[in-house]
KOLSESE-549825 format. One line per 2 residues: number of its first residue (from 1); for each residue x, y, z of C-alpha. Coordinates in steps of 0.25 Angstrom, whole numbers, plus 5000, padded with zeros to 4 digits. Layout:
NUM) X Y Z  ...;
! end
This chain:
1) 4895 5100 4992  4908 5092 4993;
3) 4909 5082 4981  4913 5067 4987;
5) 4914 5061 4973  4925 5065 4966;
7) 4932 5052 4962  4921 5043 4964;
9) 4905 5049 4960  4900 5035 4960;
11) 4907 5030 4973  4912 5017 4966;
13) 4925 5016 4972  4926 5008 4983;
15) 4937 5014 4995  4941 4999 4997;
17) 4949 4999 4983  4948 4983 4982;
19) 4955 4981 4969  4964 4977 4958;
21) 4972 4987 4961  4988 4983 4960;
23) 5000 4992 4963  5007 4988 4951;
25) 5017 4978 4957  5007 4966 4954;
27) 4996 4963 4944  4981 4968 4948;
29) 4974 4955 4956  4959 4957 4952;
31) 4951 4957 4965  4941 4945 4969;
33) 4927 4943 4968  4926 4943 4982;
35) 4934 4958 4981  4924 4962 4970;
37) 4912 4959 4979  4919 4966 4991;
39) 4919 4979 4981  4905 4978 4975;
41) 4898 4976 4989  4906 4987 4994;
43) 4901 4996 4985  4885 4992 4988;
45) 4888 4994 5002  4895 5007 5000;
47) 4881 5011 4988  4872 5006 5000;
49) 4881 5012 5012  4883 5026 5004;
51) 4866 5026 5003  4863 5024 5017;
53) 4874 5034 5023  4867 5043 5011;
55) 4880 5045 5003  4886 5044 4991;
57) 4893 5031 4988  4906 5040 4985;
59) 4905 5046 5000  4902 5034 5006;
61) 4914 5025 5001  4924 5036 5003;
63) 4920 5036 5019  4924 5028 5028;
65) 4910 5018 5027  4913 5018 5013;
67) 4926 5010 5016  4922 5003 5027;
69) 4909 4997 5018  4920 4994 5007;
71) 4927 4985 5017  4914 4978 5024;
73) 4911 4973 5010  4925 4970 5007;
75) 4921 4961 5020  4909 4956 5016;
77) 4912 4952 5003  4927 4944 5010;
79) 4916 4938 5019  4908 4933 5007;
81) 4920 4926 5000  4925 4920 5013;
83) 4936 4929 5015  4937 4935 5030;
85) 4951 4931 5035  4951 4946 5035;
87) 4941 4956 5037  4938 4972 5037;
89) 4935 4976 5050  4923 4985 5047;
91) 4910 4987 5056  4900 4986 5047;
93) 4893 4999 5053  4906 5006 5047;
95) 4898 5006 5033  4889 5016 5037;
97) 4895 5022 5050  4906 5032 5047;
99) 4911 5032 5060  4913 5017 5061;
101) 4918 5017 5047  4928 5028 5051;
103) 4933 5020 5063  4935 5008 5055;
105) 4942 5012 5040  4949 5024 5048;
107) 4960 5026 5058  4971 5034 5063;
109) 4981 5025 5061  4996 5031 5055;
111) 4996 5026 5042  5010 5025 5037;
113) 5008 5017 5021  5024 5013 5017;
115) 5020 5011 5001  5013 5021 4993;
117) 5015 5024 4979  5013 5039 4971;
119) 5017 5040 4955  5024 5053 4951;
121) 5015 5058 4941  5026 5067 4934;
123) 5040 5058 4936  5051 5055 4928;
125) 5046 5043 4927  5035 5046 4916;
127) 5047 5050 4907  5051 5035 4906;
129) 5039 5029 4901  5033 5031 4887;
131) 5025 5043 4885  5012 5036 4881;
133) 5014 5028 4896  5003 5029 4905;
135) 5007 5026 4918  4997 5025 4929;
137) 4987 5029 4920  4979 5016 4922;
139) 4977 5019 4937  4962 5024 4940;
141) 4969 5035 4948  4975 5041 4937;
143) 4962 5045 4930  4959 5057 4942;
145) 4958 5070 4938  4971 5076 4940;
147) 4975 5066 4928  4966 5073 4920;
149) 4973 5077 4906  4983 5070 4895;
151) 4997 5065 4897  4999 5059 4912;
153) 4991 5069 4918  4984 5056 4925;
155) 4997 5054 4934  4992 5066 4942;
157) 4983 5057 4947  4993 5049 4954;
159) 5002 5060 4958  5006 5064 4973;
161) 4995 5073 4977  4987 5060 4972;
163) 4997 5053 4980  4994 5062 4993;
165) 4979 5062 4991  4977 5046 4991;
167) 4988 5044 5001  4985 5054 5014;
169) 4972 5060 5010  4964 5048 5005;
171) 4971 5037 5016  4974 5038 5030;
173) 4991 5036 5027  4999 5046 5033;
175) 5012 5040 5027  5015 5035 5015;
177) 5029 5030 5009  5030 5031 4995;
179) 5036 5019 4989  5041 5015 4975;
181) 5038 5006 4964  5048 4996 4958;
183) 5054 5003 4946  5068 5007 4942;
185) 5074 5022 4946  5072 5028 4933;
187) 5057 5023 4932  5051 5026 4945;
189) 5039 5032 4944  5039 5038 4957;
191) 5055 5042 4961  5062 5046 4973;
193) 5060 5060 4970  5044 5058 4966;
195) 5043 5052 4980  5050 5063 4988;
197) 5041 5072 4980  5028 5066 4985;
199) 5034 5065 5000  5038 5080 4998;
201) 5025 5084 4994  5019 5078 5006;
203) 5030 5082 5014  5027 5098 5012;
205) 5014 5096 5016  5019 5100 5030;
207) 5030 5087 5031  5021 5077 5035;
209) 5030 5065 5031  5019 5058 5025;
211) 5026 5053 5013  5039 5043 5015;
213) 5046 5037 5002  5055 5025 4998;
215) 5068 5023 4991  5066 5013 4979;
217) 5077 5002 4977  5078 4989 4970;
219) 5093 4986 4972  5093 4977 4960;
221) 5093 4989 4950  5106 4997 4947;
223) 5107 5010 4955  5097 5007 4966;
225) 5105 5002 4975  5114 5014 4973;
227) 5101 5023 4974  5097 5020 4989;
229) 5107 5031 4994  5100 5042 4986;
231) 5088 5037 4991  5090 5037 5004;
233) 5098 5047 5006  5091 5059 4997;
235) 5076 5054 4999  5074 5051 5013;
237) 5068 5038 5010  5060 5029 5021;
239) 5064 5017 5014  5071 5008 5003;
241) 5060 5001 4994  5061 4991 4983;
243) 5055 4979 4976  5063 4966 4978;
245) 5056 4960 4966  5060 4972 4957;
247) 5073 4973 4948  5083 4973 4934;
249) 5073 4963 4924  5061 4959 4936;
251) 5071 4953 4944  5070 4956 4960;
253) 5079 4954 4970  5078 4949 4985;
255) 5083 4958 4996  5094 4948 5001;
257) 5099 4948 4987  5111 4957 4984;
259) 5104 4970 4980  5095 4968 4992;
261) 5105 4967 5002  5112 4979 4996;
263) 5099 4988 4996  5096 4984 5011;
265) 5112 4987 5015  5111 5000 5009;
267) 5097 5004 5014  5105 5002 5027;
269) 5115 5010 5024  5106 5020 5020;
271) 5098 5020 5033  5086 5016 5026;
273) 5080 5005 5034  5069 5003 5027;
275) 5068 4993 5013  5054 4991 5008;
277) 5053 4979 5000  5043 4975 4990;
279) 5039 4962 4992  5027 4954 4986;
281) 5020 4959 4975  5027 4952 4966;
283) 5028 4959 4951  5029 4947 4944;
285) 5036 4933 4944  5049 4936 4939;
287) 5053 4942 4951  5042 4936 4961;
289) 5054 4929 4970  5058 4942 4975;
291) 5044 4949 4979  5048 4940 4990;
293) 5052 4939 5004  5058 4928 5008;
295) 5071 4939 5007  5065 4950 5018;
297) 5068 4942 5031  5082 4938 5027;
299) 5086 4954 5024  5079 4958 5035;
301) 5087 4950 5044  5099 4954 5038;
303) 5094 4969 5040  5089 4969 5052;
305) 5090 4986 5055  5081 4987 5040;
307) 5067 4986 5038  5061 4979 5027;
309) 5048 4982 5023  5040 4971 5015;
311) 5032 4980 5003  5019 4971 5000;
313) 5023 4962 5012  5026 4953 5001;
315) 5012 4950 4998  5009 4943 4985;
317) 4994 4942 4986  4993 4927 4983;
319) 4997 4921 4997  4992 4928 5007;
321) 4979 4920 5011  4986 4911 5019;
323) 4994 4911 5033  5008 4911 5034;
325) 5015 4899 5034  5030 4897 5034;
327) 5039 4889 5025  5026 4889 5015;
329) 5035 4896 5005  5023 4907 4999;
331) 5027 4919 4995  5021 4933 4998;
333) 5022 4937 5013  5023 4923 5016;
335) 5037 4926 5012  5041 4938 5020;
337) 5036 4929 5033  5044 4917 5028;
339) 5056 4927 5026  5055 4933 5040;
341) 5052 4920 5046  5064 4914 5039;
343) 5074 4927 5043  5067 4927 5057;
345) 5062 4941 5055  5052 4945 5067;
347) 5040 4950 5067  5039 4965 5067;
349) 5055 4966 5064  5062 4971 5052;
351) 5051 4966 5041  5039 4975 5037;
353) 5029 4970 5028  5021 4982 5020;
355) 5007 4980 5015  5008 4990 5003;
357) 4998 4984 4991  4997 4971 5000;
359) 4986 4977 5008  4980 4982 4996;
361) 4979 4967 4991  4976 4961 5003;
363) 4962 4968 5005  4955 4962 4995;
365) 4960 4948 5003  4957 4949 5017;
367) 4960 4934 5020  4974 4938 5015;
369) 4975 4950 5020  4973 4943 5034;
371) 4984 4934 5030  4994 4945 5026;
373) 4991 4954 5037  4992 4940 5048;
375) 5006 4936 5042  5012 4951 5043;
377) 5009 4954 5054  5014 4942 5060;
379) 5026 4939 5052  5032 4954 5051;
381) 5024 4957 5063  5013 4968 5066;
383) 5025 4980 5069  5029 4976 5054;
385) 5017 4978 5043  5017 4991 5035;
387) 5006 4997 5030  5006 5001 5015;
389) 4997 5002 5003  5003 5004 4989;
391) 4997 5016 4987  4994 5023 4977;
393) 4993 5011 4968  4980 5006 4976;
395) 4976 5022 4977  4974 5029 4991;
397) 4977 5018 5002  4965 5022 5011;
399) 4959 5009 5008  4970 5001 5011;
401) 4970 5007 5024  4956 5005 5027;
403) 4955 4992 5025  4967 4987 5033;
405) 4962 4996 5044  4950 4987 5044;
407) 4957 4974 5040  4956 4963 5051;
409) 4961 4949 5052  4950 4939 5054;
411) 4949 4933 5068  4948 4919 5062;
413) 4964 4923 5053  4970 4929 5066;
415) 4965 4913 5073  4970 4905 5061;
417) 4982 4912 5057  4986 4919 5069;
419) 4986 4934 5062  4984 4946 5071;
421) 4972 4955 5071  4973 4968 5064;
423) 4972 4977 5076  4971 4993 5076;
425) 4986 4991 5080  4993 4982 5069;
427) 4985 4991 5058  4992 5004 5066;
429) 5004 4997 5065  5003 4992 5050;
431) 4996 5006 5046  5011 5014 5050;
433) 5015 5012 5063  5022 5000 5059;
435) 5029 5007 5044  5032 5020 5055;
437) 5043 5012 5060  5053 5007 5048;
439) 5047 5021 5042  5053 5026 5056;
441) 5040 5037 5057  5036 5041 5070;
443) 5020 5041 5066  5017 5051 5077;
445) 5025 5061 5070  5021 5056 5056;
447) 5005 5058 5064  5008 5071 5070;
449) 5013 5078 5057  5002 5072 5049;
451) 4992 5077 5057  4991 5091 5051;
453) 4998 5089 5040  4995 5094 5027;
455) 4989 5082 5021  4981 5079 5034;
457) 4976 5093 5032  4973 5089 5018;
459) 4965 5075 5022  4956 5083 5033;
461) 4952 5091 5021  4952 5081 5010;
463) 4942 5073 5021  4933 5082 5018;
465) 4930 5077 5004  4937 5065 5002;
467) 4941 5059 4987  4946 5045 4988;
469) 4947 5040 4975  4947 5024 4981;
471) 4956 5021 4968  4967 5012 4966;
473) 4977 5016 4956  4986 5003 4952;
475) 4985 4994 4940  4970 4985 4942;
477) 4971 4975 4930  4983 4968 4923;
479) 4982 4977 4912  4984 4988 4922;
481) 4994 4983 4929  5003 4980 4916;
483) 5001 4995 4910  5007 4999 4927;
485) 5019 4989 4925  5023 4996 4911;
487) 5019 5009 4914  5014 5012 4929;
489) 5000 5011 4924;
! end
């Protein structure tokens, strides 16, 4: 008999991780009441669900009814505290019905995530920190079985075979740009090398060119200026990224400033089109000005033959539950709208706002969600939203997809506000269609040798008896999130 219940015997964990889950680049926001309620129904339903399909409440949640009953009591319990300005679009026979559950939290789509995150469990990173340092350990992850043992053993647990297993075998993604964290060179702790490493590994299982990788930049810090050409040249990089609010004593920069104008005229020279620019999130007050982005329309119309692409879209989590309006002066992504209205930058131009951890966030607000979602497309247009998660920080990005595949703009919000509907073809497009353009990936090629590929092979198999572990791996409590800020965790 095939064990199910591996990671979770009791079937407590939900696959709908509603959390306080941060990625460590803002302090852990404790979920509502209204939150709490969604995630106690949801497990009486899936209790009472998993008895009358005559399962285990461990089977039951890690099929697809298990996650479509997680999200109709997310719905229910938004319903109960007035929020429905956005919605799951679940059938309410999807509970019980595999098929309709199937159709709904499934799809085909090409699923293309531009943010994900791995830690190099043996990098020379470690040899920089106190010996008595325990990075990471603090994540829930790090206590699997491979991080059995003394020392740092627990790093397994969040190595690249980690990496692969809650990226492609636990999600529907079929690409994945690794991205960086804002640090110095000398105290990465995943380097150029780590992330070629991880491609390469994936790469030799028949070159399915699942994995892309970034070039890290902060032009305000001696050498990195200087280091964009071995970047480029030696590391076949997709793109330049870097952290505007990031820099020699907390102190940012804007991309019209001198160092940013230097970065964007050598990415040029470089023939790398692509800067990806962290925006939102803001890590503290010191430098909050410059999470920003009254200063992305005036580059991008300077740079017209270069793609920016908005990291976190500039979303701040505070001022989202309300339409756009312009001249109000908020900040957030009311701030990249302004920017682009001010440097008449066009829909669906130049300007690419990515939901990486901004997702995340807005599912446990579906009014905001509706909010953020109605001024994107909009503003940066429907050919110009990227789909990204943040992952590993929130654990395998399976939910995330999920929920968005579902996700719907409520008729009376699309009336009032003038928002579009989430239509099978504007979730195509912000799922990877969109990201396969300034990523310049033809997706029937990507489709055609990932269809057999080694890693499909291993999902068909792995199908078979599925262990997702429905964890979340970055800081949850203030504590948490201060031990991560000194030490990773």
């Amino acid at each position: 008999m095939i064990k199910t219940d591996i990671l979770d015997s009791e079937g407590i964990r939900l696959p709908i991780k509603i959390d306080s889950t941060s990625n460590g680049e803002y302090e852990p926001i404790p979920i509502s009441k209204r939150n709490q309620d969604g995630n106690s129904l949801a497990l009486d339903w899936a209790t009472e669900n998993a008895k009358h399909k005559g399962e285990s409440r461990r089977k039951f949640l890690i099929s697809s009814c298990g996650a479509a009953s997680t999200l109709l009591a997310i719905n229910h319990a938004n319903a109960y505290h007035g929020v429905i300005g956005g919605y799951y679009d679940v059938a309410h026979e999807s509970a019980l019905d595999n098929d309709s559950a199937s159709a709904q939290v499934g799809g085909g789509e090409f699923i293309f995530d531009v943010q994900g995150h791995y830690v190099n469990p043996e990098g020379d990173w470690l040899s920089r920190i106190p010996p008595d340092a325990r990075p990471y350990a603090g994540m829930e992850k790090a206590r699997c079985a491979d991080g059995s043992g003394s020392g740092r053993n627990y790093l397994n647990c969040l190595s690249e075979s980690e990496f692969i297993k809650d990226i492609f075998l636990d999600s529907d993604t079929d690409i994945m740009v690794l991205s960086f964290v804002p640090s110095t060179r000398e105290t990465e702790p995943v380097t150029i090398e780590d992330a070629d490493k991880t491609r390469q590994i994936v790469a030799e299982m028949e070159g399915s060119k699942r994995l892309m990788i970034h070039g890290r930049v902060n032009p305000n810090q001696d050498g990195d200026l200087e280091g964009m050409d071995e970047l480029a040249e030696n590391w076949n990089i997709s793109a330049f990224k870097t952290y505007t609010q990031y820099g020699p004593g907390g102190i940012g920069f804007f991309l019209h400033d001198d160092p940013g104008i230097a970065m964007i005229e050598r990415a040029q020279r470089l023939g790398v089109r692509n800067i990806c620019i962290h925006k939102g999130l803001p890590f503290g007050p010191r430098s909050y000005e410059h999470s920003q982005s009254s200063d992305i329309g005036v580059v991008a119309k300077m740079f017209p033959d270069m793609n920016f692409l908005i990291y976190h879209s500039s979303y701040v989590s505070s001022n989202e539950e309300i339409a756009f309006e312009e001249g109000a002066g908020r900040d957030g992504i009311d701030t990249l709208i302004q920017s682009l209205i001010d440097n008449e930058i066009s829909p669906n131009s130049n300007v690419y706002a990515e939901l990486g951890s901004t997702w995340r966030l807005l599912m446990q607000k579906p009014n905001d969600a509706a909010h953020a979602l109605g001024k994107l497309l909009n503003y940066c247009g429907e050919d110009n939203v990227l789909w990204g998660t943040d992952s590993i920080w929130y654990g395998s990005p399976q939910d995330q997809i999920q929920s968005f595949r579902t996700f719907q703009i409520s008729e009376e919000f699309q009336d009032r506000f003038g928002y579009p509907a989430m239509t099978p073809l504007v979730r195509e497009k912000i799922f990877g269609l969109n990201a396969a353009r300034p990523y310049g990936i033809n997706q029937n090629e990507i489709r055609s040798l990932t269809a057999s590929d080694f890693v499909s092979r291993e999902k068909v198999a792995y199908q078979e008896n599925p262990q997702p572990s429905f964890l979340t791996y970055g800081p949850k409590t203030r504590r948490e999130f201060l031990n991560f800020l000194k030490w990773g965790g």
